[in-house]
C-alpha positions in Angstrom: -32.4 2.0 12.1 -29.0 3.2 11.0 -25.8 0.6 10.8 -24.2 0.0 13.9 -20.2 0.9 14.4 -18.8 -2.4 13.7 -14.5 -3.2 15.5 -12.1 -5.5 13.5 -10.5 -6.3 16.4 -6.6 -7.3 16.7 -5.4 -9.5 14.7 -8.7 -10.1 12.9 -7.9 -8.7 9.5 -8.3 -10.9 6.5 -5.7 -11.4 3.5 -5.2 -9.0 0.9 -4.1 -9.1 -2.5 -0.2 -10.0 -2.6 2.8 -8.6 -4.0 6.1 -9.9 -3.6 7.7 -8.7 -0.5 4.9 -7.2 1.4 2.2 -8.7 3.3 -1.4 -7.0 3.1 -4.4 -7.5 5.3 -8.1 -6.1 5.2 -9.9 -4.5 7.6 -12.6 -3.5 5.7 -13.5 -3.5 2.1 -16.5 -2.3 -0.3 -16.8 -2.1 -3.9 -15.0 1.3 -3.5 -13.3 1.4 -0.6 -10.3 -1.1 0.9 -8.8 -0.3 3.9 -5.9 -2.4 6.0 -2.5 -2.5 6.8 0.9 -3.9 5.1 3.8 -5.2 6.5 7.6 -5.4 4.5 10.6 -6.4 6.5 13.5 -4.4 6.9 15.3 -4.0 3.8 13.0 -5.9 1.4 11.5 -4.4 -2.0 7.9 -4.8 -3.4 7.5 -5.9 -7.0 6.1 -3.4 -9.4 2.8 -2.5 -8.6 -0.6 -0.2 -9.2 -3.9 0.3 -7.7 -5.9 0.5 -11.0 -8.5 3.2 -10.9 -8.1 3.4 -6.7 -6.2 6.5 -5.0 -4.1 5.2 -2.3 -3.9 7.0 0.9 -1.2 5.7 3.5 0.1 6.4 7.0 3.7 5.8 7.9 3.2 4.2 11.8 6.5 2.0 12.0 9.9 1.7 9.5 10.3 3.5 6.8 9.1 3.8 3.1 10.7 4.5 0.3 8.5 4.9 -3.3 10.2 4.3 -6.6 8.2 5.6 -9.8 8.1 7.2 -12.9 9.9 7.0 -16.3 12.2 3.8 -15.5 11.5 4.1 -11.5 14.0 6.8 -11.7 11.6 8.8 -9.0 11.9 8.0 -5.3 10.2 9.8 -2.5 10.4 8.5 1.7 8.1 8.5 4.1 9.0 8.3 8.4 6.5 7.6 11.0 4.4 9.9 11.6 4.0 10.9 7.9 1.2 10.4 5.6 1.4 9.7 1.2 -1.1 9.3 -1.4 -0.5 7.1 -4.3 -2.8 8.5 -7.2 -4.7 5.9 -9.4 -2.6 3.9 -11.9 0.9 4.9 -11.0 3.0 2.4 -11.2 5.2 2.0 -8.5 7.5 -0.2 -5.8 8.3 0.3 -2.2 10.9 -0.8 -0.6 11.5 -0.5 3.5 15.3 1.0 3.9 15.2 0.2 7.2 16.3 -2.1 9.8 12.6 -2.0 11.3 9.4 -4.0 10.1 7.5 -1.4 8.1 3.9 -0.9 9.2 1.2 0.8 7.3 -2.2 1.8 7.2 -4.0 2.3 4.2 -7.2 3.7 2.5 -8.1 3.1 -1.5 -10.8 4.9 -2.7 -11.8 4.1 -6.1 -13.2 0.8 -8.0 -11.9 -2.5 -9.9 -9.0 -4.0 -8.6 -6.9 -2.8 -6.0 -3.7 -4.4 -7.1 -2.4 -5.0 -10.1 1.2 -6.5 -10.4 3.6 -5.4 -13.7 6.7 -6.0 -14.7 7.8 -2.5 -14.2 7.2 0.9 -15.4 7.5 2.4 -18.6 11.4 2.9 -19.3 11.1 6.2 -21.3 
């Protein structure tokens, strides 16, 4: 007999990891998968993060996004609704919502250890 199609329904997602300034939830997790949603309110910033060995794959469905990465978290890249990111394994990395809506996303980590891992920052050079 095969597995039958299992629902999460609304608002039955479990807590997730935390990092300041963003709430996560999980729909469904494995020893190499996770998959939820996070929330950040409008204008708030995440604390330095990374996903370990996991590659982050994200869809924008309400606010806004902004990355900040790299040598210092000098980098930035946005993200709209409608728009989709990946996040590859161990990049350090905060988010911040420029925004005046709550940002909403859906996520997908494929990988294995940990799926959050908070720092103090990146590298500075």
């Amino acid at each position: 007999m095969t597995e039958k199609i299992r629902v999460v329904p609304n608002g039955g997602l479990e807590a997730a990891p935390p990092t300041a300034g963003m709430t996560r939830s999980t729909a469904f997790a494995s020893e190499t998968l996770w998959m939820g949603e996070v929330h950040t309110e409008p204008e708030a910033i995440s604390g330095w993060h990374h996903h370990g060995e996991y590659t982050t794959y994200g869809y924008v469905v309400a606010g806004g996004i902004r990355f900040e990465f790299g040598p210092g978290g000098r980098e930035s890249v946005e993200a709209r609704p409608g728009d989709f990111f990946v996040v590859p394994p161990g990049t350090v990395h905060r988010e911040g919502n420029p925004g005046s809506d709550e940002q909403i996303l859906v996520g997908v980590r494929i990988g294995q250890g940990p799926t959050v891992i908070n720092v103090d920052g990146p590298d500075p050079a």
